[in-house]
TITI-742657 format. One record per residue: residue number from 1; residue in one letter; x negated, y negated, z of N, C-alpha, C in turn. Coordinates in Angstrom, 1 decimal, decimal comma. Layout:
TITI-742657
<pt NUM "A" <X Y Z> <X Y Z> <X Y Z>>,
...
END
This chain:
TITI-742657
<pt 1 "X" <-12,6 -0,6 13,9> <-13,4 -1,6 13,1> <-12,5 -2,3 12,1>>,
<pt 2 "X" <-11,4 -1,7 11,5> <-10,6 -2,0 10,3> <-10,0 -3,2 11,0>>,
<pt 3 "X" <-9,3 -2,1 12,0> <-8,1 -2,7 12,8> <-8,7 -4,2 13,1>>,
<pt 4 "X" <-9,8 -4,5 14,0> <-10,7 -5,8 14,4> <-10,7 -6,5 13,6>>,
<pt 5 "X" <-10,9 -5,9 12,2> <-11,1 -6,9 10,8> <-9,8 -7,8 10,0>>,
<pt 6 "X" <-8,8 -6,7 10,1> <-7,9 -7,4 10,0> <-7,2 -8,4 10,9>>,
<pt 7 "X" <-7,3 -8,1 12,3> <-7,1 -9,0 13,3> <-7,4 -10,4 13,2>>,
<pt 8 "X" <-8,5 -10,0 12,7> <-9,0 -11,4 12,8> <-8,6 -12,1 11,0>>,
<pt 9 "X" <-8,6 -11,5 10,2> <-7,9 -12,3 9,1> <-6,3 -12,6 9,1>>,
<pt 10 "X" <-5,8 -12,0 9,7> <-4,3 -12,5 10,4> <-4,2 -13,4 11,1>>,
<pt 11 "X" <-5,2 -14,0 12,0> <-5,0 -14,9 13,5> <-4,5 -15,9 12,5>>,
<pt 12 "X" <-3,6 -16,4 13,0> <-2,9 -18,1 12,7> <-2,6 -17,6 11,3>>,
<pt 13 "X" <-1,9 -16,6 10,9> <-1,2 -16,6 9,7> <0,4 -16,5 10,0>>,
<pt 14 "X" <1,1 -16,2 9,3> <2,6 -16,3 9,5> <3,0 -14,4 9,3>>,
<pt 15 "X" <2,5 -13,8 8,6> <3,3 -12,5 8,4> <4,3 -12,6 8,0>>,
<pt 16 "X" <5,0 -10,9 8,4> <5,9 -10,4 7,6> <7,2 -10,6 8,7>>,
<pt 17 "X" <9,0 -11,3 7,2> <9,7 -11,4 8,2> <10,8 -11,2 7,3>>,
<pt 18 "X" <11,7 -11,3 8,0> <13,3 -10,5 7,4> <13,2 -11,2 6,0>>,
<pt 19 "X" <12,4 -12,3 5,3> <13,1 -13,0 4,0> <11,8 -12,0 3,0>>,
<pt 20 "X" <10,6 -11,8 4,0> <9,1 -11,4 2,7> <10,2 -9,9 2,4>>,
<pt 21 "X" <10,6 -9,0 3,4> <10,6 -7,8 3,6> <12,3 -7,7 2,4>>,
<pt 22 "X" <13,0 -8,7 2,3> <13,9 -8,7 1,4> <13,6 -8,8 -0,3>>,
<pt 23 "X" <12,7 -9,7 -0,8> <12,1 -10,2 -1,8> <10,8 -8,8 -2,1>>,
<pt 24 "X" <10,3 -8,4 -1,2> <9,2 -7,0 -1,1> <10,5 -6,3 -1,6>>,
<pt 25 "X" <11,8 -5,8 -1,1> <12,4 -5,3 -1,9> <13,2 -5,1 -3,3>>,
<pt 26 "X" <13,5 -6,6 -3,5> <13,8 -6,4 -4,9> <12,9 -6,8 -6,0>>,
<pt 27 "X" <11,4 -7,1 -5,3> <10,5 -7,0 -6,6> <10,4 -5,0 -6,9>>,
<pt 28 "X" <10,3 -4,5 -5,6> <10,2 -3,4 -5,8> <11,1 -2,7 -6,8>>,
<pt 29 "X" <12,7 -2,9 -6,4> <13,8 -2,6 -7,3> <13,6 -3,0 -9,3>>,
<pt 30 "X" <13,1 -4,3 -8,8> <12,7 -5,2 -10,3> <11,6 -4,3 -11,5>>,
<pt 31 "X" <11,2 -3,7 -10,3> <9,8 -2,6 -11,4> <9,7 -1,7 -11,5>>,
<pt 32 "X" <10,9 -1,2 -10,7> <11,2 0,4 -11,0> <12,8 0,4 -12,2>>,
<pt 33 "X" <13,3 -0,5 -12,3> <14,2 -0,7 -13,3> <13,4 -1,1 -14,5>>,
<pt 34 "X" <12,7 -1,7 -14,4> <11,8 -2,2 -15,7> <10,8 -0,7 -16,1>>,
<pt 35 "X" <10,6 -0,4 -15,2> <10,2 1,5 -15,9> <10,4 2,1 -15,9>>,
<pt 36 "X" <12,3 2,3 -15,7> <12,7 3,3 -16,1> <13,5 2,6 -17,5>>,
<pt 37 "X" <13,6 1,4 -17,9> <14,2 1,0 -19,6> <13,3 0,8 -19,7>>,
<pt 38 "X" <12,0 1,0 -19,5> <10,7 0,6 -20,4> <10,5 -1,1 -20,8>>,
<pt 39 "X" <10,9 -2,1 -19,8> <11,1 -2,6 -20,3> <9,8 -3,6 -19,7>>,
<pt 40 "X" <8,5 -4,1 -20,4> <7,2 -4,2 -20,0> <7,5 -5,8 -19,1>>,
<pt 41 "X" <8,7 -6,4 -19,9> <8,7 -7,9 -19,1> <9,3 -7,8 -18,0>>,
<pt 42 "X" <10,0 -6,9 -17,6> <11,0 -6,7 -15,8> <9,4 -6,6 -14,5>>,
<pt 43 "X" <8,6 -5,8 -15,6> <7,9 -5,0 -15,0> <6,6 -6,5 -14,8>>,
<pt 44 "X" <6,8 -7,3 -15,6> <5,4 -8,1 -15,5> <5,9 -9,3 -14,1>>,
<pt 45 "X" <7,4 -9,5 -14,8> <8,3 -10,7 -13,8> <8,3 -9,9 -12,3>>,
<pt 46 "X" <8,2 -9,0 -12,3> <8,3 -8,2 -10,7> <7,1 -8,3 -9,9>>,
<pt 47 "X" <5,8 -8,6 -10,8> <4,9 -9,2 -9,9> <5,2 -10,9 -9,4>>,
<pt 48 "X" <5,9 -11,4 -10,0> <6,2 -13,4 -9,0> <6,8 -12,4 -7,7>>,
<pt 49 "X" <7,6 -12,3 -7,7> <7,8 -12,3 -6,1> <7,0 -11,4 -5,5>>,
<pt 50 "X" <6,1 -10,2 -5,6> <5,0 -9,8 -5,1> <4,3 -11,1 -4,6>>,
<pt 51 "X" <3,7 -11,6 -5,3> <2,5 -12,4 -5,2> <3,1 -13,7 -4,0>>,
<pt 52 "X" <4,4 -13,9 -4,2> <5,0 -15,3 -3,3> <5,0 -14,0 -1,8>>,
<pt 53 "X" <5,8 -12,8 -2,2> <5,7 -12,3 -0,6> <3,9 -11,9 0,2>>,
<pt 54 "X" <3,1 -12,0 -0,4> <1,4 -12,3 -0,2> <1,5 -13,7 0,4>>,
<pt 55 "X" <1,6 -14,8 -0,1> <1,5 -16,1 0,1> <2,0 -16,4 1,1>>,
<pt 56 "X" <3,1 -15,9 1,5> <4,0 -15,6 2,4> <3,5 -15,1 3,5>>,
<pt 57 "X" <3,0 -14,2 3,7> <2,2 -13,4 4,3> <1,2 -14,0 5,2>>,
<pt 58 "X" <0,3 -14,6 4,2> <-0,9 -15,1 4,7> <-1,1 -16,5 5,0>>,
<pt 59 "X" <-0,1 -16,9 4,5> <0,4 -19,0 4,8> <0,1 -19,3 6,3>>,
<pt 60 "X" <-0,2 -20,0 6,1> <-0,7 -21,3 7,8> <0,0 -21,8 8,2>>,
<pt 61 "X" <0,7 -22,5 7,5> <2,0 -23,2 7,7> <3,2 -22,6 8,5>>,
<pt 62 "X" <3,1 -22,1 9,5> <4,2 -21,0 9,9> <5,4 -21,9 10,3>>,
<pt 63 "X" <5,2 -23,4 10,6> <6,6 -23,8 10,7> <7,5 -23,6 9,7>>,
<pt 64 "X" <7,0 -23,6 8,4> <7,5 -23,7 7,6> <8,1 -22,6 7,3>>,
<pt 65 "X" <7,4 -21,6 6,9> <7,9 -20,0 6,7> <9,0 -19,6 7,7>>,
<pt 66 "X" <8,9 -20,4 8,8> <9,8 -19,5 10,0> <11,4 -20,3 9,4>>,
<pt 67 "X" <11,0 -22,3 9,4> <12,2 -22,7 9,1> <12,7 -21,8 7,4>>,
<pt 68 "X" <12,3 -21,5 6,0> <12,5 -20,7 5,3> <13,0 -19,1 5,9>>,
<pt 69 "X" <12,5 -18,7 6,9> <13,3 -17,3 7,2> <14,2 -17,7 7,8>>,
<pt 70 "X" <15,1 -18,8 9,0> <15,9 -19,1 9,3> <17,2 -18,9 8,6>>,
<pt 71 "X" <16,5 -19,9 7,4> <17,7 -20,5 6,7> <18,1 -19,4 5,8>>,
<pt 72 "X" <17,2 -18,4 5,5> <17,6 -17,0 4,8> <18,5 -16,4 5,9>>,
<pt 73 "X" <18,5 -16,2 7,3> <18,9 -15,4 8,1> <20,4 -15,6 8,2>>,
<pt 74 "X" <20,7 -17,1 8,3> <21,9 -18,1 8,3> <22,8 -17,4 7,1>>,
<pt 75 "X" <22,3 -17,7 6,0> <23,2 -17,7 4,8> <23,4 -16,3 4,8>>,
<pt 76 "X" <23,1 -15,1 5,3> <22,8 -14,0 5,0> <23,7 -13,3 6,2>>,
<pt 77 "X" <24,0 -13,8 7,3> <24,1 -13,3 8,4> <25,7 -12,5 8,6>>,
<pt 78 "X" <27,0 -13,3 7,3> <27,9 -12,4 7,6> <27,9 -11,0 6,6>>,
<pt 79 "X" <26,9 -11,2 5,9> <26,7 -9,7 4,9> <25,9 -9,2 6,1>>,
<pt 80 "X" <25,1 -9,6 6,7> <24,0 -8,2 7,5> <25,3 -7,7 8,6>>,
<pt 81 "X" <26,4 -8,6 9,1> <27,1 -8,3 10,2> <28,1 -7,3 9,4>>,
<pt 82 "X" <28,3 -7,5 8,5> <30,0 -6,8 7,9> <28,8 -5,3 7,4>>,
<pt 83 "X" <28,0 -5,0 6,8> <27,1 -4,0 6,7> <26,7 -3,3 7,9>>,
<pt 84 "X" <26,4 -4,1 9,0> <25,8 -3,0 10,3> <27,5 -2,5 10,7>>,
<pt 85 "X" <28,9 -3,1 10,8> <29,9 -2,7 11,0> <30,5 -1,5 10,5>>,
<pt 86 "X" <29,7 -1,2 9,1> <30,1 -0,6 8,5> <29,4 0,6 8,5>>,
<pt 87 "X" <28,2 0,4 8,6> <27,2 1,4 8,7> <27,6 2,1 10,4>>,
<pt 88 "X" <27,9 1,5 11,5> <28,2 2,1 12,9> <29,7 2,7 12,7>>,
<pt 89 "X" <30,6 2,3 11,3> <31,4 3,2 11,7> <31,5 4,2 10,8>>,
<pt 90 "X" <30,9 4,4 9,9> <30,1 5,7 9,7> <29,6 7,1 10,2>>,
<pt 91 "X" <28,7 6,5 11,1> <27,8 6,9 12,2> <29,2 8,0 13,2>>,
<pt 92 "X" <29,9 6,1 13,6> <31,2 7,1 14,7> <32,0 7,6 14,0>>,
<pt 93 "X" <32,1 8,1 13,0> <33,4 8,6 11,9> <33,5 9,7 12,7>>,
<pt 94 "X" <32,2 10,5 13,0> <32,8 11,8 14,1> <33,3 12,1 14,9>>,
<pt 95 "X" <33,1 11,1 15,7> <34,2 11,3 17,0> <35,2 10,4 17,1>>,
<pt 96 "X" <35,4 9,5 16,1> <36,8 8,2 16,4> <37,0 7,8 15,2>>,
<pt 97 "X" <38,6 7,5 15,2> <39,1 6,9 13,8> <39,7 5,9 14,6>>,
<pt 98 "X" <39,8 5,1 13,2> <40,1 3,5 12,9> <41,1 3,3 12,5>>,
<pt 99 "X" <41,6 2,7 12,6> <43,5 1,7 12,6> <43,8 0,5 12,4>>,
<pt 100 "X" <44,2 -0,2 11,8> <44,7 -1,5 11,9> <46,3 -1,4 12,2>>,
<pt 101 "X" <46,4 -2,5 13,3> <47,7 -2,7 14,3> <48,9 -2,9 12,8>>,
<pt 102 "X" <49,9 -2,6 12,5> <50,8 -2,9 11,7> <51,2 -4,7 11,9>>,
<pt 103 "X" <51,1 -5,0 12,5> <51,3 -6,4 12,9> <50,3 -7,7 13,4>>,
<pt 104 "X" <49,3 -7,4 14,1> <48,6 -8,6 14,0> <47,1 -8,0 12,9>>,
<pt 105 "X" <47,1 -6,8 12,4> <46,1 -6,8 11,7> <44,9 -5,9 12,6>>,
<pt 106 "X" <44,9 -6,4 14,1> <43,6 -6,1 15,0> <43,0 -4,4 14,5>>,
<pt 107 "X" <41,6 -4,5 14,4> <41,4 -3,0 14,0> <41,2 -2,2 15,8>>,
<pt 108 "X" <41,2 -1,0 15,5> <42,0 -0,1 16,6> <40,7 1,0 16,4>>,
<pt 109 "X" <40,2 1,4 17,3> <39,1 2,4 17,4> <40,3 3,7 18,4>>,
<pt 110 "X" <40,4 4,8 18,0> <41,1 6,1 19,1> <39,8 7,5 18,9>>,
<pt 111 "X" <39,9 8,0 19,5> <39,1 9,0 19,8> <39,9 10,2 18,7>>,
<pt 112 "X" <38,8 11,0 17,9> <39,2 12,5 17,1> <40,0 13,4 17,9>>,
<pt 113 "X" <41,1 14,5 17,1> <41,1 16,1 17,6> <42,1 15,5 19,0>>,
<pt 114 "X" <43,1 14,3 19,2> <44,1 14,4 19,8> <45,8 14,5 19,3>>,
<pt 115 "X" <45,6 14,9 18,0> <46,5 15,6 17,6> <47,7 14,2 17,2>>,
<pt 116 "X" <48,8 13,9 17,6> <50,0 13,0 16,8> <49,7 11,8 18,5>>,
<pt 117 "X" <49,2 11,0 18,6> <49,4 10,3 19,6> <50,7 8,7 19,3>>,
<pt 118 "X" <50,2 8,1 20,3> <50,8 6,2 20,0> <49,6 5,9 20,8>>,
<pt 119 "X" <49,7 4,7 20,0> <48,7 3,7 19,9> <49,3 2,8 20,3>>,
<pt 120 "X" <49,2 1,4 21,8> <49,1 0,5 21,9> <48,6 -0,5 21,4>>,
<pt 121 "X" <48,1 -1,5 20,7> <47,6 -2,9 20,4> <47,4 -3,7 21,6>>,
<pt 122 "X" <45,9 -4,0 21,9> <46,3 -4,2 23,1> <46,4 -5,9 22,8>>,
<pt 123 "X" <46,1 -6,4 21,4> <46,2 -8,0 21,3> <47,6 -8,4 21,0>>,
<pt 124 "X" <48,0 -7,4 20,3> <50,1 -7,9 20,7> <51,0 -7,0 21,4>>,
<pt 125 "X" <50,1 -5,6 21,8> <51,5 -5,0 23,0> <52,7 -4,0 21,8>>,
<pt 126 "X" <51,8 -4,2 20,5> <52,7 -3,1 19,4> <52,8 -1,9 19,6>>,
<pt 127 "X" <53,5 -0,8 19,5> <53,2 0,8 19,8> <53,1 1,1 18,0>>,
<pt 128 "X" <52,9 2,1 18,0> <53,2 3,0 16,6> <52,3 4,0 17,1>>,
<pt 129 "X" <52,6 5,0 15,5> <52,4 6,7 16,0> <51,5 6,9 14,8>>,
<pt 130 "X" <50,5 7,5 15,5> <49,5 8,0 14,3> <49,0 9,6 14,4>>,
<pt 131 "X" <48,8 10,2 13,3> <47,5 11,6 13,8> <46,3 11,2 13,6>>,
<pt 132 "X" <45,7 11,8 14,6> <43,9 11,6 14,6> <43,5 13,1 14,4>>,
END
């Protein structure tokens, strides 16, 4: 019954999307710093972007919201890329280390636990000698 209910107050709205779920988080950030210095105006200003990510939410207008999440996604896109790079080589830190070629720069993925190898480059054909 809920579920039905909200269904239907959603139809032809725009929802939630990569720019509400950004702004949802630093009003969140905005009001948890404002209560932990006590500081009552962080905490009042942390409701504007609540209330725009609501408007946001529930707007008609979805060309519009979608062109606005676009152009958030655009300007945004070589931080989300250099962050997921970073976060996956984290992840593979366990089984592979990382290298930059002494000469063109190219970074070098080798597999752990093979002891003093050489490393080819395969974009300039460089050797050198590394431990993994």
């Amino acid at each position: 019954m809920i579920r039905r209910w909200l269904s239907k107050i959603m139809y032809g709205r725009y929802g939630i999307d990569m720019l509400s779920i950004t702004i949802l988080i630093a009003a969140v950030f905005l009001s948890l710093i404002g209560q932990l210095t006590q500081q009552i105006a962080l905490v009042l200003i942390s409701y504007i972007p609540l209330w725009y990510v609501i408007y946001r939410t529930l707007s008609r207008q979805t060309q519009k919201r979608y062109a606005e999440n676009q152009k958030f996604l655009k300007l945004t896109a070589n931080l989300r890329n250099w962050t997921s790079k970073k976060w996956f080589r984290i992840k593979d830190s366990r089984y592979h280390r990382y290298f930059k070629c002494p000469t063109c720069n190219q970074t070098l993925r080798v597999p752990k636990g093979k002891g003093k190898i050489e490393i080819t480059c395969p974009k300039c054909k460089t050797r050198f000698t590394k431990k993994v």
